[in-house]
Legacy VTK file of the C-alpha trace (Angstrom):
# vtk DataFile Version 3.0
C-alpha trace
ASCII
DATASET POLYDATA
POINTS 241 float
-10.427 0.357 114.694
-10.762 4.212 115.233
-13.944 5.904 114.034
-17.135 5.540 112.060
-17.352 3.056 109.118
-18.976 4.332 105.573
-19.034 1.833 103.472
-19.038 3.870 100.461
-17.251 6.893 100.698
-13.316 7.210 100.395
-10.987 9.030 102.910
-10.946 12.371 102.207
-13.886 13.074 100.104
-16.840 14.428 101.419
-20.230 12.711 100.981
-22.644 15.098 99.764
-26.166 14.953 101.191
-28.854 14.863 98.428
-32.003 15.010 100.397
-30.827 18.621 102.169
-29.711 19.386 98.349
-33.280 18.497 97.226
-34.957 20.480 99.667
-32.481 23.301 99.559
-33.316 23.215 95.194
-37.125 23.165 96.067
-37.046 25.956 98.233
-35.286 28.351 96.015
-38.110 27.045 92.973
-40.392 28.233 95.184
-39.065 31.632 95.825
-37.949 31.901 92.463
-41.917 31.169 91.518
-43.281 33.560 93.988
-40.863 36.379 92.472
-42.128 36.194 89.169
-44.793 38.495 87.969
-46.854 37.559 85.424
-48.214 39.334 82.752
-47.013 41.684 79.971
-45.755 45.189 81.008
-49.519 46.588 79.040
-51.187 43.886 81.029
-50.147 45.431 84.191
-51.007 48.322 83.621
-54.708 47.485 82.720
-55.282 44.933 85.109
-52.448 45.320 88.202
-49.664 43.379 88.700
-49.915 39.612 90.058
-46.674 37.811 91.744
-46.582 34.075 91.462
-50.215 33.993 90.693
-51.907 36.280 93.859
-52.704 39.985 93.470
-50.151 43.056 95.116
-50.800 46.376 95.408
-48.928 49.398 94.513
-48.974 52.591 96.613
-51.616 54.286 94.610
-53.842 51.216 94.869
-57.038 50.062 97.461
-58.421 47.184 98.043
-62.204 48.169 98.057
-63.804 44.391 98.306
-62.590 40.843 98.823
-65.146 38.424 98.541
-64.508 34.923 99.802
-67.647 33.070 100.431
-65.763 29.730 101.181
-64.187 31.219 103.989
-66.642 33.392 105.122
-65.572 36.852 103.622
-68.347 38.481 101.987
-71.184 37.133 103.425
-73.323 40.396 103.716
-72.652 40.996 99.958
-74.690 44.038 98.891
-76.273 42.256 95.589
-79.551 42.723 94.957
-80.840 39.307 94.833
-79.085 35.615 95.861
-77.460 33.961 98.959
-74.737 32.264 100.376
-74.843 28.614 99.516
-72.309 25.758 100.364
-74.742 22.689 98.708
-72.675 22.079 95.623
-69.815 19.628 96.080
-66.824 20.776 94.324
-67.802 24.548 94.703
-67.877 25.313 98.202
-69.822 28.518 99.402
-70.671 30.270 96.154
-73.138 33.490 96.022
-75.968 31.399 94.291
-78.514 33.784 92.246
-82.176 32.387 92.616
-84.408 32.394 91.017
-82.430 32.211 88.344
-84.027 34.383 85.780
-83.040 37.212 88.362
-81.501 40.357 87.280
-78.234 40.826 89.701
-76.967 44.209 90.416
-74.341 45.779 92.578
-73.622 50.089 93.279
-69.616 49.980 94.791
-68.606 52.812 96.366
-65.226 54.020 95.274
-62.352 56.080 97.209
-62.380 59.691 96.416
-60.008 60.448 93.507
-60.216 56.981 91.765
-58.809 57.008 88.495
-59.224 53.562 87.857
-61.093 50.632 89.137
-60.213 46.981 88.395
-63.156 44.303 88.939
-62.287 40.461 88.850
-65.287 38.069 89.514
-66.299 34.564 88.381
-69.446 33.375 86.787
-70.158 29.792 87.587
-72.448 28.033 85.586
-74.082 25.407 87.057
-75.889 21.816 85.822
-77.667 21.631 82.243
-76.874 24.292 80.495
-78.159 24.470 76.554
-76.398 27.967 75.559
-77.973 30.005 78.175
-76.258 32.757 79.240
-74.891 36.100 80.852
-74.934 39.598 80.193
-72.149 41.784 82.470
-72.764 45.489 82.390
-70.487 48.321 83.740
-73.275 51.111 84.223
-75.114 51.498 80.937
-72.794 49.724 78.709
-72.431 45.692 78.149
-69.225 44.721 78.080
-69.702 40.998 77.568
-72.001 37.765 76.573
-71.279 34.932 77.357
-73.390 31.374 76.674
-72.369 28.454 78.349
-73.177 24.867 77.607
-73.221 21.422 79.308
-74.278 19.396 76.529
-71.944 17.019 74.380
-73.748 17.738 71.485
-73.532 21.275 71.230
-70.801 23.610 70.535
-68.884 25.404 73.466
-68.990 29.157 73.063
-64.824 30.262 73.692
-64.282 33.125 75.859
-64.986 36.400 75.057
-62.126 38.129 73.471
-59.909 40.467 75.078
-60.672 44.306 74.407
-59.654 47.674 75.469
-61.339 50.733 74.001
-59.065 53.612 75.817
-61.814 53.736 78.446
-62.801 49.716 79.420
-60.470 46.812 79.028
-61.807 43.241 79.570
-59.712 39.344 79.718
-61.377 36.385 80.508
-60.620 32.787 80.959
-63.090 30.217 80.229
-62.540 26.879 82.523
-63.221 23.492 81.344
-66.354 21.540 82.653
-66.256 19.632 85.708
-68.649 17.491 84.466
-68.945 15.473 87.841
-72.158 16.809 87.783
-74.645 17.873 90.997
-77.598 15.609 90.157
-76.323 11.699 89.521
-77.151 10.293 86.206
-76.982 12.986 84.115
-73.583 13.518 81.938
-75.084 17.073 81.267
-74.934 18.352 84.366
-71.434 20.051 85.326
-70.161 22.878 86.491
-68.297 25.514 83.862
-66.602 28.958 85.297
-65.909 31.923 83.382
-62.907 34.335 85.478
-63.593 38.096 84.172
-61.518 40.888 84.840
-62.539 44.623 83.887
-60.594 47.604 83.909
-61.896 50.978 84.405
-60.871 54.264 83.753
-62.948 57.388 85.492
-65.139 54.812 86.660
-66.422 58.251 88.951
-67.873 57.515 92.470
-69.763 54.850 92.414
-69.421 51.603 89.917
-72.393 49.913 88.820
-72.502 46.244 88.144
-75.575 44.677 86.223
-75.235 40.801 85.581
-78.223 39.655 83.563
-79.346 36.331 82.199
-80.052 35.339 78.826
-82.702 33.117 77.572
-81.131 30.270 75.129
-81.874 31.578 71.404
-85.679 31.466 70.902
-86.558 31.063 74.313
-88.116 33.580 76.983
-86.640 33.183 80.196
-87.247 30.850 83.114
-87.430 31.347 86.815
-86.682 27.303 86.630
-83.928 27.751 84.375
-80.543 26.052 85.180
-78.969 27.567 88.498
-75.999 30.621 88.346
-73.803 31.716 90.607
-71.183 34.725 91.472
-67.630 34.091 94.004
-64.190 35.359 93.823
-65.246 38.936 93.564
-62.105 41.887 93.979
-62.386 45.183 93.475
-59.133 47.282 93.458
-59.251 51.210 92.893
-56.223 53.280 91.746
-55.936 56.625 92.802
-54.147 59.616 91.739
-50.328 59.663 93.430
LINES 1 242
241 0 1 2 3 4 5 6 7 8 9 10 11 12 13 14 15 16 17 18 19 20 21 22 23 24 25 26 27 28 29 30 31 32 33 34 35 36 37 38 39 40 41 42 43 44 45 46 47 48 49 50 51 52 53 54 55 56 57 58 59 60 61 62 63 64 65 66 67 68 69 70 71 72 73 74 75 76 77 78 79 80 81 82 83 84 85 86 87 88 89 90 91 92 93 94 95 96 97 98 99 100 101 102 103 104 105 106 107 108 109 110 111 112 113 114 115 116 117 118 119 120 121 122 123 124 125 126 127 128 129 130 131 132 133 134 135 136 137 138 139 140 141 142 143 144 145 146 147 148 149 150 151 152 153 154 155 156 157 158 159 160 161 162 163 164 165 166 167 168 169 170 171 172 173 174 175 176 177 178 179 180 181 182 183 184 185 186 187 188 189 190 191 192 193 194 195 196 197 198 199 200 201 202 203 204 205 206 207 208 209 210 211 212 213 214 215 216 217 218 219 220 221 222 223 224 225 226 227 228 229 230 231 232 233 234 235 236 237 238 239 240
């Protein structure tokens, strides 16, 4: 008997193979994923445009400052006050604000001819927290507040809401809690991150950042307060074409 045996295809008609058809149909989701950008045509204009969830630039735009504390990028950060620290589980190298009760600030130089300046960071929010919060300034003005809590028997402040007054636009995403926690025993102590991104029009040469804590209400602040930290920070300037 002359050539191969298949027991279950018929003479003539090809077998197809599935797993190169799988892996051929996974591939092209992925492209097709990494093609898509997201975001509303006004969105992208405040904020940039993002392709399958990672930030591109167009030919008017610079990348001024990418920091990455997990893998190293960053460390030298010019903020007034903190460290690097890696001692969280979960968080990896974060730029951890102590004492806590600190007031955090940050002068970024800017190209020459910026027209616009687009700052994304993350607030982290870290153990018991009982509606203590932030304050993020762009110079003089406050842009947000923000109070974050730990505690299952209070009531979790939502994001602040999206704004754009012509001048300053602002989104942010409020994570759940990790509520893993960083001390054992404690169900309060967890982890909640609040992604920011601020657009800026004339921001001029140099852009100010002031991050200040907040006492909970009725309550002076406390160097032994509950522990905050920054990561994640990108800062992309648009110039004129």
């Amino acid at each position: 008997m002359g050539g191969s045996f298949r027991p279950y295809g018929r003479r003539g008609i090809a077998s197809p193979d599935w797993a190169m058809i799988a892996v051929g149909l996974m591939a092209l989701a992925l492209l097709a994923g990494a093609m898509v950008r997201t975001g509303t045509p006004a969105a992208q204009a405040l904020f940039g445009t993002q392709v399958g969830g990672l930030r591109t630039l167009s030919e008017t735009e610079t990348l001024v400052l990418f920091e990455d504390h997990a893998s190293g990028v960053g460390d030298d950060a010019g903020w007034s006050a903190g460290l690097r620290n890696d001692d969280h589980p979960g968080l990896g190298a974060i730029w951890l604000v102590e004492p806590s009760d600190v007031v955090l600030t940050r002068d970024i130089a800017l190209p020459e001819g910026t027209i616009r300046a687009v700052l994304s960071l993350d607030l982290i929010a870290i153990d018991d927290w009982a509606l203590q919060g932030l304050s993020v300034a762009i110079g003089d003005l406050e842009v947000l507040q923000h109070r974050f809590t730990s505690r299952p028997g209070l009531d979790r402040p939502a994001a602040p809401a999206p704004m754009n007054d012509g001048s300053l636009a602002l989104r942010a995403r409020l994570d759940g809690p990790r509520e893993q926690g960083f001390a054992a025993g404690d169900p309060a102590l967890a982890e909640e991150r609040l992604r920011i991104e601020l657009s800026v029009r004339e921001p001029g040469d140099i852009l100010t950042v002031t991050i200040t804590p907040l006492a909970a209400p009725g309550q002076a602040p406390a160097p032994d307060g509950p522990l905050w930290a920054v990561d994640n920070l990108i800062l992309v300037a648009d110039s004129q074409p």
